[in-house]
KOLTIMAR-524291 format. One record per atom (N, C-alpha, C): residue number from 1; y, z, x. Coordinates in nm, 3 decimals, always signed. Layout:
BEGIN
<num = NUM | yy = Y | zz = Z | xx = X>
...
//
This chain:
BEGIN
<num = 1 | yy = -2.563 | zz = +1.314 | xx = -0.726>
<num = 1 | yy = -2.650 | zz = +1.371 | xx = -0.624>
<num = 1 | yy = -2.665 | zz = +1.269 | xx = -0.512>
<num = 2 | yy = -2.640 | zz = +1.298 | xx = -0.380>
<num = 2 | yy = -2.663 | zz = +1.228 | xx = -0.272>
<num = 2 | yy = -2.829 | zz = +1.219 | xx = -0.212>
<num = 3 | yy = -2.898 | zz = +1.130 | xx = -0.205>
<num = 3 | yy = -3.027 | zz = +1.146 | xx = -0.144>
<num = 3 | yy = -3.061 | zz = +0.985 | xx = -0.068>
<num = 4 | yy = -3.179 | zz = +1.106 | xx = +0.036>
<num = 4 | yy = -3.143 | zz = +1.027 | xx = +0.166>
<num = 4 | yy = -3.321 | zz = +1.011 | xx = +0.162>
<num = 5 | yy = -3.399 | zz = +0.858 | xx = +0.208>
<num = 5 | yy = -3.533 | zz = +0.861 | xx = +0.241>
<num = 5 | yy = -3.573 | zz = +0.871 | xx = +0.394>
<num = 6 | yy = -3.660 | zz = +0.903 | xx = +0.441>
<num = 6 | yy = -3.694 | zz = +0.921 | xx = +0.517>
<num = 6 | yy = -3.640 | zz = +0.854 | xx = +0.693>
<num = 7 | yy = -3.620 | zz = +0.849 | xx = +0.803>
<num = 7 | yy = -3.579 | zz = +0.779 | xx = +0.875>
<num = 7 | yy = -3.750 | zz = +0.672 | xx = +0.948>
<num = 8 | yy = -3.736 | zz = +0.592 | xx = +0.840>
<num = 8 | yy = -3.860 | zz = +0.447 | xx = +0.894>
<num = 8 | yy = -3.842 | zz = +0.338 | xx = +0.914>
<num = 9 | yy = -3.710 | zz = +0.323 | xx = +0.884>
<num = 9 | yy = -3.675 | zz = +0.199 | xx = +0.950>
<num = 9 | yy = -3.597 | zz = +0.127 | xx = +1.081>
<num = 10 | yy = -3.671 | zz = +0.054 | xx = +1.151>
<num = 10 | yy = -3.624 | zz = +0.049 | xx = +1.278>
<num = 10 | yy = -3.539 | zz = -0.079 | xx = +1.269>
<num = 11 | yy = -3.395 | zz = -0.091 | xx = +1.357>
<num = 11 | yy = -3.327 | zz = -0.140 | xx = +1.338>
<num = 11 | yy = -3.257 | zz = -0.129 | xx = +1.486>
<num = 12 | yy = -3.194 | zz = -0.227 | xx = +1.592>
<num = 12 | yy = -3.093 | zz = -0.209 | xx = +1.711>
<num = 12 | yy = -3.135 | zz = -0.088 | xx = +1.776>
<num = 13 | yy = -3.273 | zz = -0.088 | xx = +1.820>
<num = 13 | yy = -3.327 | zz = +0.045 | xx = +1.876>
<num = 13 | yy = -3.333 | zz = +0.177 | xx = +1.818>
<num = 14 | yy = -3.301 | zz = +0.177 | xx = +1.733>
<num = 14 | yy = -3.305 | zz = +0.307 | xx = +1.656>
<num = 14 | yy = -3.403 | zz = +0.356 | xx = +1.546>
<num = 15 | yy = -3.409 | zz = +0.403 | xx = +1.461>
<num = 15 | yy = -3.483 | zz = +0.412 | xx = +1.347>
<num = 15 | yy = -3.379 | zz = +0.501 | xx = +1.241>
<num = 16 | yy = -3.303 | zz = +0.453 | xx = +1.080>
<num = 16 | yy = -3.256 | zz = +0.461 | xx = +1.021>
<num = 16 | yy = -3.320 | zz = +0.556 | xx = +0.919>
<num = 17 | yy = -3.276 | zz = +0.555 | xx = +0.796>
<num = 17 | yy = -3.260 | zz = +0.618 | xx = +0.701>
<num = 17 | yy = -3.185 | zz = +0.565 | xx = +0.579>
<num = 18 | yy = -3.184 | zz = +0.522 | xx = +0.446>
<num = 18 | yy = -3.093 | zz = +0.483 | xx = +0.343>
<num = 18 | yy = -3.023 | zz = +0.643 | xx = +0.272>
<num = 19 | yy = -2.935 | zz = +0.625 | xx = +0.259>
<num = 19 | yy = -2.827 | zz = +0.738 | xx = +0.210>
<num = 19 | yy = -2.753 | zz = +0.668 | xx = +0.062>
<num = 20 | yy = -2.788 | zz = +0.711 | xx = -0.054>
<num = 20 | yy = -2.746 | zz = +0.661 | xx = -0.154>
<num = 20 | yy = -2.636 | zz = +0.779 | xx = -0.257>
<num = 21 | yy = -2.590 | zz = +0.756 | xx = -0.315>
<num = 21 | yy = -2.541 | zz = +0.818 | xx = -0.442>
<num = 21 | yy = -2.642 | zz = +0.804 | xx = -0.576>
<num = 22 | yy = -2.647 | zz = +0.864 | xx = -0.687>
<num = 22 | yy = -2.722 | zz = +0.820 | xx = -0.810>
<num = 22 | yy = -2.597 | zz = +0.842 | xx = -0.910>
<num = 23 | yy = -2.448 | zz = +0.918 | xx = -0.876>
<num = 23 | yy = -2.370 | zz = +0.934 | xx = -0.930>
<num = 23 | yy = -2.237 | zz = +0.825 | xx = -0.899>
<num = 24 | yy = -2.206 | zz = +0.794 | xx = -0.839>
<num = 24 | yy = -2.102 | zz = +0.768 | xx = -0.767>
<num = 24 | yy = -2.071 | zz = +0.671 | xx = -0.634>
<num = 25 | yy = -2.019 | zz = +0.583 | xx = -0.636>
<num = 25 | yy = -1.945 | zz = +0.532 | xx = -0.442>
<num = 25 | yy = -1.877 | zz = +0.587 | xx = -0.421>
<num = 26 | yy = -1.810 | zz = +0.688 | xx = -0.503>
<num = 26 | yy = -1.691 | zz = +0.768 | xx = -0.450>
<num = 26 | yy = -1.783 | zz = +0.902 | xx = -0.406>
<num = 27 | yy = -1.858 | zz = +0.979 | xx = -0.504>
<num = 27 | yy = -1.930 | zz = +1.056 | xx = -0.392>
<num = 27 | yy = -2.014 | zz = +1.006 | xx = -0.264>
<num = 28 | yy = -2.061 | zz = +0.864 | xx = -0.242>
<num = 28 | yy = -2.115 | zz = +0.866 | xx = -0.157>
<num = 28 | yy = -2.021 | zz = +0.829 | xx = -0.002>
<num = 29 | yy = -1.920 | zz = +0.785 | xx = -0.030>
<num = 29 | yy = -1.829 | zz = +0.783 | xx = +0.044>
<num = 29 | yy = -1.804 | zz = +0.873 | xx = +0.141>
<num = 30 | yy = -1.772 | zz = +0.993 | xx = +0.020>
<num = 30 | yy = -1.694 | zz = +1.106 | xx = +0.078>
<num = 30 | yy = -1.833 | zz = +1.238 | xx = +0.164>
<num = 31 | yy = -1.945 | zz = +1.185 | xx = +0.119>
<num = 31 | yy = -2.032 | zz = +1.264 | xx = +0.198>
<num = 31 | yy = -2.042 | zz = +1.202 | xx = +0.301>
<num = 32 | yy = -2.050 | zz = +1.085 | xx = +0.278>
<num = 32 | yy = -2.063 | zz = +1.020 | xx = +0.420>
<num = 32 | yy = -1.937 | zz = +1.067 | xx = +0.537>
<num = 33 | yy = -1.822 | zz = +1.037 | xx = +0.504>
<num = 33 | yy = -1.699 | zz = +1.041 | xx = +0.563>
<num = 33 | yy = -1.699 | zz = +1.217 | xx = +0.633>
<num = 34 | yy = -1.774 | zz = +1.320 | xx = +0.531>
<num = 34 | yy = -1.816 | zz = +1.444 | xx = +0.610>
<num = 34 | yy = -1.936 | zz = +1.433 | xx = +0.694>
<num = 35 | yy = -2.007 | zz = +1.381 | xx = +0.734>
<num = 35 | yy = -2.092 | zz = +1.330 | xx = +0.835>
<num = 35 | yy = -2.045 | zz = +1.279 | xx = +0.920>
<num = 36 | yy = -1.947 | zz = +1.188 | xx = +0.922>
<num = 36 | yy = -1.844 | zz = +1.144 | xx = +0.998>
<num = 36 | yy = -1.887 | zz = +1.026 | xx = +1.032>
<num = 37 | yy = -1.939 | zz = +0.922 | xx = +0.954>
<num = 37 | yy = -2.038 | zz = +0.844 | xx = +0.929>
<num = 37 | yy = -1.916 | zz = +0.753 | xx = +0.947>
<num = 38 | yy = -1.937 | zz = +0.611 | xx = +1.005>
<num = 38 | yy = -1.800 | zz = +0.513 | xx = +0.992>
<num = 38 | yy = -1.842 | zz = +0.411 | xx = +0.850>
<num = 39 | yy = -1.706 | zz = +0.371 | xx = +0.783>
<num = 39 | yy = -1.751 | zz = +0.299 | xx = +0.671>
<num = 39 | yy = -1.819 | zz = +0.160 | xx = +0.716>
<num = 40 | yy = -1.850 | zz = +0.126 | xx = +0.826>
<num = 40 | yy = -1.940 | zz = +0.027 | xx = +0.892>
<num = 40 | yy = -2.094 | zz = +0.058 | xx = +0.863>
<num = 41 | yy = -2.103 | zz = +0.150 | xx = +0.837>
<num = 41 | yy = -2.221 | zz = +0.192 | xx = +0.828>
<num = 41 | yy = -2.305 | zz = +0.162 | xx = +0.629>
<num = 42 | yy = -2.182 | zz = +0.150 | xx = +0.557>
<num = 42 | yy = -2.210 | zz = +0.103 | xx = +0.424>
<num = 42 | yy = -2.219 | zz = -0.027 | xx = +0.409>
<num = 43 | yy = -2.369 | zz = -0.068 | xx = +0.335>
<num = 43 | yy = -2.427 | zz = -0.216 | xx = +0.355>
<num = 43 | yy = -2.424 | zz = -0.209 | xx = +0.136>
<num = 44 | yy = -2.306 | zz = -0.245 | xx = +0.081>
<num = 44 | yy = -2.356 | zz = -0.307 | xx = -0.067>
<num = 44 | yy = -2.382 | zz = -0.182 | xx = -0.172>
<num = 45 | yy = -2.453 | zz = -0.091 | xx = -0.119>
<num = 45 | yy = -2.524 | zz = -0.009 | xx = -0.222>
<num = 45 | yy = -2.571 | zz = +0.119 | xx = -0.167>
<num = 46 | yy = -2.561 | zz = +0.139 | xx = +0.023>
<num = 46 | yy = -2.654 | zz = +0.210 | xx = +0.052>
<num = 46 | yy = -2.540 | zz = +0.271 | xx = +0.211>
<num = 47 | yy = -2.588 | zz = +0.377 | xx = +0.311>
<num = 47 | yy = -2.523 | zz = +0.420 | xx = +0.426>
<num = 47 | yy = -2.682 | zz = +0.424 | xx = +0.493>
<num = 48 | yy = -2.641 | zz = +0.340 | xx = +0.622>
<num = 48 | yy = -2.763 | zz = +0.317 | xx = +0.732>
<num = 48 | yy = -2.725 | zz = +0.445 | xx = +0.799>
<num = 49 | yy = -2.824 | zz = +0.544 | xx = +0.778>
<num = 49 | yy = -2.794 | zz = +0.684 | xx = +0.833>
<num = 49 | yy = -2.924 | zz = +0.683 | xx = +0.958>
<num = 50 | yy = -2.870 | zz = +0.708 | xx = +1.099>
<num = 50 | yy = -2.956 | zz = +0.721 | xx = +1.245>
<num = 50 | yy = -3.052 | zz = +0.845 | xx = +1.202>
<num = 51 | yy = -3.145 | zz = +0.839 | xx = +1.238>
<num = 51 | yy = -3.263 | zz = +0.927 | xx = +1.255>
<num = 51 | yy = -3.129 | zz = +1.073 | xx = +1.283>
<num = 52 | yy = -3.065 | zz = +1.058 | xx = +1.379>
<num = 52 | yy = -2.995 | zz = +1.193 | xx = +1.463>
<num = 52 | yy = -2.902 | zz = +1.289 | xx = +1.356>
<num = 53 | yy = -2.918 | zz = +1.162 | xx = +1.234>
<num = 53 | yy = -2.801 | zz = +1.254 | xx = +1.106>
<num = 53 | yy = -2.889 | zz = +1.288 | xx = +1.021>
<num = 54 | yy = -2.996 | zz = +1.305 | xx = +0.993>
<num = 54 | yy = -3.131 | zz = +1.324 | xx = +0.885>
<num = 54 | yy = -3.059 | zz = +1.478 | xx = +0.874>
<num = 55 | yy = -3.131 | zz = +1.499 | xx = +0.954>
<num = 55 | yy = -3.109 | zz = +1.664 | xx = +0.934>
<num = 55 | yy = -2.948 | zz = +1.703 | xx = +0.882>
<num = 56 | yy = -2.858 | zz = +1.659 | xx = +0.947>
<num = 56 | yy = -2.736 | zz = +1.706 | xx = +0.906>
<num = 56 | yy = -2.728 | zz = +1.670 | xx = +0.768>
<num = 57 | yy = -2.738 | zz = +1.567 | xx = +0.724>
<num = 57 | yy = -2.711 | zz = +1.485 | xx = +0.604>
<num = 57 | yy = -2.806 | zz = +1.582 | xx = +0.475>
<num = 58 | yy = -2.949 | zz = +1.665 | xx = +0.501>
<num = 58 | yy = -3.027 | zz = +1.749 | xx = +0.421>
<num = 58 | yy = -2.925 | zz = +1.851 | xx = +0.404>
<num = 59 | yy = -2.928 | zz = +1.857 | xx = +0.543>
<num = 59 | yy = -2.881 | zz = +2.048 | xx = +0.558>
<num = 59 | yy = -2.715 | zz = +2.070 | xx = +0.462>
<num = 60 | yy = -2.662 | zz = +1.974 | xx = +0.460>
<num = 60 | yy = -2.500 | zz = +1.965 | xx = +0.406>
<num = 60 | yy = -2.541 | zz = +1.899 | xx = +0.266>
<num = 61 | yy = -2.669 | zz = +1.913 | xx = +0.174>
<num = 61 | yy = -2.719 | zz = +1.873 | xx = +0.058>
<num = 61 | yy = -2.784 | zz = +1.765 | xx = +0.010>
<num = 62 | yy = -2.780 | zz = +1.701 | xx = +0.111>
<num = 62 | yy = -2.854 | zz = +1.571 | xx = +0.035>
<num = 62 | yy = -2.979 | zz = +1.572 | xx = +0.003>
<num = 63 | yy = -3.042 | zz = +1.540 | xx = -0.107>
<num = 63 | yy = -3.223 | zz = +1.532 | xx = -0.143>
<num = 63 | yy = -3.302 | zz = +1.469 | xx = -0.086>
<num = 64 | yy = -3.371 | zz = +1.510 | xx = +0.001>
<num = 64 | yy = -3.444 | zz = +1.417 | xx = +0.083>
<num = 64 | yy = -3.549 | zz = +1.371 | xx = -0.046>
<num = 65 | yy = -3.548 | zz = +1.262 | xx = -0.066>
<num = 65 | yy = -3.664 | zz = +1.170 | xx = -0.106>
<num = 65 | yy = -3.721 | zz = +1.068 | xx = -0.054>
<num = 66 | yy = -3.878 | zz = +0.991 | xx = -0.114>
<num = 66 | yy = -3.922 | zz = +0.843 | xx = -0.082>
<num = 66 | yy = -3.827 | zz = +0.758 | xx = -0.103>
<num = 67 | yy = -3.859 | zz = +0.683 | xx = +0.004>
<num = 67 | yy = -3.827 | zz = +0.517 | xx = -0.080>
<num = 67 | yy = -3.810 | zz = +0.476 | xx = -0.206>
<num = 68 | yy = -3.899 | zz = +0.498 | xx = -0.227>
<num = 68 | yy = -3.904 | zz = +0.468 | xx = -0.337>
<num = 68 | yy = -3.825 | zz = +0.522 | xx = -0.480>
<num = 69 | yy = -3.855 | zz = +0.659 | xx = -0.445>
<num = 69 | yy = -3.791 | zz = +0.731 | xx = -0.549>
<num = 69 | yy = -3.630 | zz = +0.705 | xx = -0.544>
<num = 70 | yy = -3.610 | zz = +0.694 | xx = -0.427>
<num = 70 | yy = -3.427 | zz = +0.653 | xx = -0.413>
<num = 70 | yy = -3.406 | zz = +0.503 | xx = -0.467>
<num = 71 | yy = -3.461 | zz = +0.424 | xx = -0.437>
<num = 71 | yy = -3.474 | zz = +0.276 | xx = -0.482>
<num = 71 | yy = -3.466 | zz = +0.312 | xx = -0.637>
<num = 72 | yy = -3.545 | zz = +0.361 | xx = -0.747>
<num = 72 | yy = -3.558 | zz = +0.412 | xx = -0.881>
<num = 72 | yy = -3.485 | zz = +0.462 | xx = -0.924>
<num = 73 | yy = -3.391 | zz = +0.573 | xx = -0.838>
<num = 73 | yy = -3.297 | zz = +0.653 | xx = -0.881>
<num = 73 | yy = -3.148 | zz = +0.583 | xx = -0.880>
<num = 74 | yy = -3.155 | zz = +0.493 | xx = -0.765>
<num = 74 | yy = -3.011 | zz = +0.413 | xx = -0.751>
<num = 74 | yy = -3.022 | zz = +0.304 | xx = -0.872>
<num = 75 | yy = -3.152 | zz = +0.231 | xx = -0.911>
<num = 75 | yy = -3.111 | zz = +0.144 | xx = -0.999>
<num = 75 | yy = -3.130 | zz = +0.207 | xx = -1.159>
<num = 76 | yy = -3.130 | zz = +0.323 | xx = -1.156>
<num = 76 | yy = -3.122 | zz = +0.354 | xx = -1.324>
<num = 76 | yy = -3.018 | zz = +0.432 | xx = -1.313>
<num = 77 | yy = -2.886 | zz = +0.450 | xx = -1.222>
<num = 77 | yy = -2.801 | zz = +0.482 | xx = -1.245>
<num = 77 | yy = -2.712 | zz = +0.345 | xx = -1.193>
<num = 78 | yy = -2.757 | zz = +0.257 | xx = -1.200>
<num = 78 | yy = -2.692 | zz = +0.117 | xx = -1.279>
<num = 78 | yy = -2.578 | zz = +0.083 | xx = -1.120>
<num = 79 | yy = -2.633 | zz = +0.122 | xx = -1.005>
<num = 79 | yy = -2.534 | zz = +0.133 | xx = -0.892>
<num = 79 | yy = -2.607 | zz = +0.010 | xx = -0.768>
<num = 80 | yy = -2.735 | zz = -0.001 | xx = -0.785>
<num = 80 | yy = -2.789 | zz = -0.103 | xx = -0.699>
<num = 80 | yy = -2.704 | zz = -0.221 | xx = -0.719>
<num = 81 | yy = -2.729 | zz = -0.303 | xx = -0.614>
<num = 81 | yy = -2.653 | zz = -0.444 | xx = -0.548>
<num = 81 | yy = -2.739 | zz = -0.467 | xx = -0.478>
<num = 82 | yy = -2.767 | zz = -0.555 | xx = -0.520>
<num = 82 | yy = -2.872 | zz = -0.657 | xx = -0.432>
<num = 82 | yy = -2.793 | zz = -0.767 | xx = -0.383>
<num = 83 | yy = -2.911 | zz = -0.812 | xx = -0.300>
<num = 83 | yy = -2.831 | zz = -0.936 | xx = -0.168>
<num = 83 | yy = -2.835 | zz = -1.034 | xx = -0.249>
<num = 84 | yy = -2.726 | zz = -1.106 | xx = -0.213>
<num = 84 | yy = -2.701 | zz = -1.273 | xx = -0.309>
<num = 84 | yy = -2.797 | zz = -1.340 | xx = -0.276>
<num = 85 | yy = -2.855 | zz = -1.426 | xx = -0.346>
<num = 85 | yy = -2.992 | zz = -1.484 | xx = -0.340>
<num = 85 | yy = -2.958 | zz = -1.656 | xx = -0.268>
<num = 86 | yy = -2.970 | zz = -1.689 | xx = -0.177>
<num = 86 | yy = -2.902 | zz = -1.834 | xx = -0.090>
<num = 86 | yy = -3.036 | zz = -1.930 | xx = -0.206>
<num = 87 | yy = -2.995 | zz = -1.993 | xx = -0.253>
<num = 87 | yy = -3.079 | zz = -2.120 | xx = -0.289>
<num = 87 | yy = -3.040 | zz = -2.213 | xx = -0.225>
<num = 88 | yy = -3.174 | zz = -2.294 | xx = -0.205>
<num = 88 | yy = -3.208 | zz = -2.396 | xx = -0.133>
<num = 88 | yy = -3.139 | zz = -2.526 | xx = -0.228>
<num = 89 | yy = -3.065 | zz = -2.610 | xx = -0.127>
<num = 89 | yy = -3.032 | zz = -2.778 | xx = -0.214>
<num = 89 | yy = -3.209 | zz = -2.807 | xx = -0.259>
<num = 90 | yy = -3.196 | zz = -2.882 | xx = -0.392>
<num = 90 | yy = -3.366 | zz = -2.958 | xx = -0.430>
<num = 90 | yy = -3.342 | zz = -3.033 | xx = -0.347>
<num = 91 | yy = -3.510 | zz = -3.068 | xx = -0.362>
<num = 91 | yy = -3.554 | zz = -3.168 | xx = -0.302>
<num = 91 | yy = -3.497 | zz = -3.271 | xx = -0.333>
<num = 92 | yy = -3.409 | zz = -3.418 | xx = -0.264>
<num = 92 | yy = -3.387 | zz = -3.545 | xx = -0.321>
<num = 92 | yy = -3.281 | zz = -3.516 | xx = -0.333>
<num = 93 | yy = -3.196 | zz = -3.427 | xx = -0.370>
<num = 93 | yy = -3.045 | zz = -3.372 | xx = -0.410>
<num = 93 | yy = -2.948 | zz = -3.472 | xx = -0.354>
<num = 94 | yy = -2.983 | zz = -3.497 | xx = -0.157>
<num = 94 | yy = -2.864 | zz = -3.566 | xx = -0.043>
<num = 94 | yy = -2.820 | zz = -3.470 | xx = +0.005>
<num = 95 | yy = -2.786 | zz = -3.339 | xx = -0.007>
<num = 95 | yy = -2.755 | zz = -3.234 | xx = +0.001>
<num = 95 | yy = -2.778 | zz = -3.191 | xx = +0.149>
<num = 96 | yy = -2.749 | zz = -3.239 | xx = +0.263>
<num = 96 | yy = -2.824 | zz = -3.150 | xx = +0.435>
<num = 96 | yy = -2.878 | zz = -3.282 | xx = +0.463>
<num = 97 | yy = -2.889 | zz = -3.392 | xx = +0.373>
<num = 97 | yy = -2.967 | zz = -3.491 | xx = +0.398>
<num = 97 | yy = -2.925 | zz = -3.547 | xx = +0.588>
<num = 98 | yy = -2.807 | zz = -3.606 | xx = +0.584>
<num = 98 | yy = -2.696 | zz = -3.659 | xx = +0.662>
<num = 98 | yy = -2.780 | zz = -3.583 | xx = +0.780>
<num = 99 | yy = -2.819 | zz = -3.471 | xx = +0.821>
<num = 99 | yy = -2.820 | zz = -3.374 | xx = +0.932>
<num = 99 | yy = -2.963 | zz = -3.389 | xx = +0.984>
<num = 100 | yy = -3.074 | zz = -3.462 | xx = +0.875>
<num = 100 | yy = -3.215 | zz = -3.467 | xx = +0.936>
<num = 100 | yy = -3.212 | zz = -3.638 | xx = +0.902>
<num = 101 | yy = -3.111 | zz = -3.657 | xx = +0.921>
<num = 101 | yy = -3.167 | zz = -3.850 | xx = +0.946>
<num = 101 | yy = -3.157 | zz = -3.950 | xx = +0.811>
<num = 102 | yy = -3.108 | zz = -3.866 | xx = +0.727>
<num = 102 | yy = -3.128 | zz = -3.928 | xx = +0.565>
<num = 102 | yy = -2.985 | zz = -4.022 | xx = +0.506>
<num = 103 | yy = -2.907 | zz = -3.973 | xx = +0.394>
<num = 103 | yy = -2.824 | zz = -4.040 | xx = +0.339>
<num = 103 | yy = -2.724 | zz = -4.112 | xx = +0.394>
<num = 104 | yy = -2.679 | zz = -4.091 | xx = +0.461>
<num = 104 | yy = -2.535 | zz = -4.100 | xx = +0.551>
<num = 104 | yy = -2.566 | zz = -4.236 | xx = +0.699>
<num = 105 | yy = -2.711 | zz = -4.249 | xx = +0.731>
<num = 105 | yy = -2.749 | zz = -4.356 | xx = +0.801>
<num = 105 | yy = -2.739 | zz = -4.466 | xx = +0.822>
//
């Protein structure tokens, strides 16, 4: 099932929408690709759908749901990807040291 939350997020002047699969990247692909959606538009897990495709994207089936409920539904069908988590060098490490005045002096 394709489902899409609401368009609330503002982003490059616009205001978006997340477009997920709960089945598939291959179905979400191919709905997208009938929207005519560019694969630029797929971020990891999700399609940044413009406020201007809401409607098309319902009307051609998709479930409009919350946030939330799409967030719930993508990760118990085991399809979420989350962003790589950047850790910080520790403290004392030397690690960036060189760049604020430290090891390398």
């Amino acid at each position: 099932m394709i489902l899409i939350d609401p368009p609330l997020w503002p982003a490059r002047g616009r205001v978006w929408s997340h477009m997920v699969s709960d089945v598939s990247y291959e179905e979400l692909h191919a709905f997208a690709a009938g929207l005519g959606m560019p694969v630029r538009a797929f971020d990891r897990d999700h399609y940044d759908v413009p406020s201007e495709l809401y409607e098309a994207a319902v009307s051609q089936g998709a479930e409009a749901v919350g946030c939330q409920e799409l967030l719930l539904r993508l990760t118990r069908a085991g399809l979420r990807r989350r962003k790589a988590v950047r850790r910080r060098p520790a403290a004392g490490s030397g690690v960036g040291q060189a760049l604020i005045g430290g090891a390398d002096r």
